[in-house]
C-alpha positions as CSV (number, residue, x, y, z in Angstrom):
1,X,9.4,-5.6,7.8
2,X,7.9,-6.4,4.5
3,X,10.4,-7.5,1.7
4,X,9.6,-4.5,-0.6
5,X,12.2,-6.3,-3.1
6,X,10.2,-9.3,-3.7
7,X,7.4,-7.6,-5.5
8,X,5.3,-11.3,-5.9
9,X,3.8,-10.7,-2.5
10,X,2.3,-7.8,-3.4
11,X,-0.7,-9.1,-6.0
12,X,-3.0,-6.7,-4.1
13,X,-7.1,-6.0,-5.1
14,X,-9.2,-3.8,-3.4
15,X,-10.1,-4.6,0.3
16,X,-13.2,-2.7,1.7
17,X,-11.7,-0.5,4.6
18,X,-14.3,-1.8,7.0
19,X,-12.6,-4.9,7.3
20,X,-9.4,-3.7,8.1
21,X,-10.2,-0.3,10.3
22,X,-10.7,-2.2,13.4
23,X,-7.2,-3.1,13.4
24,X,-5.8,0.5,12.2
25,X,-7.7,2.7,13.7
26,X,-6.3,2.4,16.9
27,X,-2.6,3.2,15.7
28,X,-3.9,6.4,13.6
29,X,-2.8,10.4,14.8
30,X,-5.4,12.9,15.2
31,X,-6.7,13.9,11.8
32,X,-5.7,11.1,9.6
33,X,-8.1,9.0,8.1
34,X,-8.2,5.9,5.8
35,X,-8.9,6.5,2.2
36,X,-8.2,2.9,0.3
37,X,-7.2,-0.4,1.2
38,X,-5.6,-3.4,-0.5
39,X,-5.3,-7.1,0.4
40,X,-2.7,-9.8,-1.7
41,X,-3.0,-13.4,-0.1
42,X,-2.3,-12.5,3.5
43,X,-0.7,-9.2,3.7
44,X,-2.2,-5.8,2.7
45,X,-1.4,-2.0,2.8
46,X,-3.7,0.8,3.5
47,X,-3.6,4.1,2.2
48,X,-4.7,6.9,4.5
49,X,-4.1,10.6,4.1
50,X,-0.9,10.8,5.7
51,X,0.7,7.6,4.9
52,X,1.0,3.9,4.0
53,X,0.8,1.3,5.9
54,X,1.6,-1.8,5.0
55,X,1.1,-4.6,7.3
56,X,3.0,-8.3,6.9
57,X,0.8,-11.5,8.6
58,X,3.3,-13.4,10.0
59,X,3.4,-17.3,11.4
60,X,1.4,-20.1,11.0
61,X,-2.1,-18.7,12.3
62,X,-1.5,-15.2,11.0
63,X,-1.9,-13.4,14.7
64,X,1.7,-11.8,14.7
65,X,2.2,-8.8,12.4
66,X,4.4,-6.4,11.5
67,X,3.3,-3.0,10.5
68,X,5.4,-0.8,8.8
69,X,4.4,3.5,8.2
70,X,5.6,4.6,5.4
71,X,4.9,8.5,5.2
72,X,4.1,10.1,2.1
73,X,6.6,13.1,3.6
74,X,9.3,10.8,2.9
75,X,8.1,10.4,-1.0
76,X,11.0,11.3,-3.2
77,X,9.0,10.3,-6.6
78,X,7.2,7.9,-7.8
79,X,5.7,6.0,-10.9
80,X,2.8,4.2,-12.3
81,X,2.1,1.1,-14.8
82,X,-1.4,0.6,-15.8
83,X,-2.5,-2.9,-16.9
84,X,-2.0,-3.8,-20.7
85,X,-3.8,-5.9,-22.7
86,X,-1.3,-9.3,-21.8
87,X,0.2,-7.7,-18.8
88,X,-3.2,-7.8,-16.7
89,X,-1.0,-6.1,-13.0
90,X,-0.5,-2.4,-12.6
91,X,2.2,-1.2,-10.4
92,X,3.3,1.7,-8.3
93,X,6.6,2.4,-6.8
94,X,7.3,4.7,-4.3
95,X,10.6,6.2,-3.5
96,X,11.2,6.7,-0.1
97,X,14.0,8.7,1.7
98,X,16.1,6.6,3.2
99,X,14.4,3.4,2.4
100,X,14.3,3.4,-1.0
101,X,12.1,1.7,-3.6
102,X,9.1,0.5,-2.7
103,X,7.1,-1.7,-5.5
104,X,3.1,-2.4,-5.0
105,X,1.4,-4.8,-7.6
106,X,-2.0,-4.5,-8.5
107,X,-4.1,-7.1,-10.1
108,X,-7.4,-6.7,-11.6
109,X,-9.2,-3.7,-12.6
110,X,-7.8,-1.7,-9.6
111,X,-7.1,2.3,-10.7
112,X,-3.3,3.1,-10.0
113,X,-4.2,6.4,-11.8
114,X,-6.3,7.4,-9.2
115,X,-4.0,6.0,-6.6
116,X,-0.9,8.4,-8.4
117,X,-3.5,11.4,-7.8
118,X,-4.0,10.7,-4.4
119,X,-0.1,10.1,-3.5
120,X,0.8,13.6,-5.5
121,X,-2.1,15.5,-3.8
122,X,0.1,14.5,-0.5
123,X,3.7,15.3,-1.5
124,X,3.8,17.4,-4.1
């Protein structure tokens, strides 16, 4: 599983969802579909309607991975930072039952606004 502690991993910018659906699709439920994904140096997470996947490239030639489901039904609360003018990386943590905080750093000009709309049109 994905250190969710050690929040430098997670310097994530938009990945387009064709390059990772060939790899998700097949672990999807009937009527989920993906809506966004994002990519840090190896690792990314993937945001469909149901949940988030986040997925940890492991070992030296990056073929062994671990993926981990995080459903937004398991979403206690959660929070957004938007980029400042010094402080270039948004963030969103998650609050999961039972797992606790989860911390996603964005860099660039990635919208966590819109990314807080689509997690609160799921749980709340």
């Amino acid at each position: 599983m994905i250190d969710f502690n050690n929040s430098s991993v997670f310097k994530l910018g938009p990945w387009d969802l064709s390059q990772v659906a060939p790899e998700i699709v097949p672990m999807m439920v009937t009527g989920e579909e993906l809506l966004s994904a994002f990519k840090g140096a190896r690792d990314y997470v993937v945001f469909s309607n149901k949940r988030l996947i986040a997925v940890n490239v492991q070992g030296m030639t990056g073929k062994k991975r671990d993926y981990t489901s995080l459903p937004y039904s398991k979403v206690q609360s959660f929070s957004v930072e938007t980029a400042g003018t010094f402080d270039l990386d948004a963030e969103l943590d998650l609050w999961f039952s039972g797992l606790g905080k989860v911390r996603l750093e964005f860099k660039g000009k990635v919208d966590v606004r819109a990314l807080s709309q689509l997690i609160a049109s799921y749980v709340l």
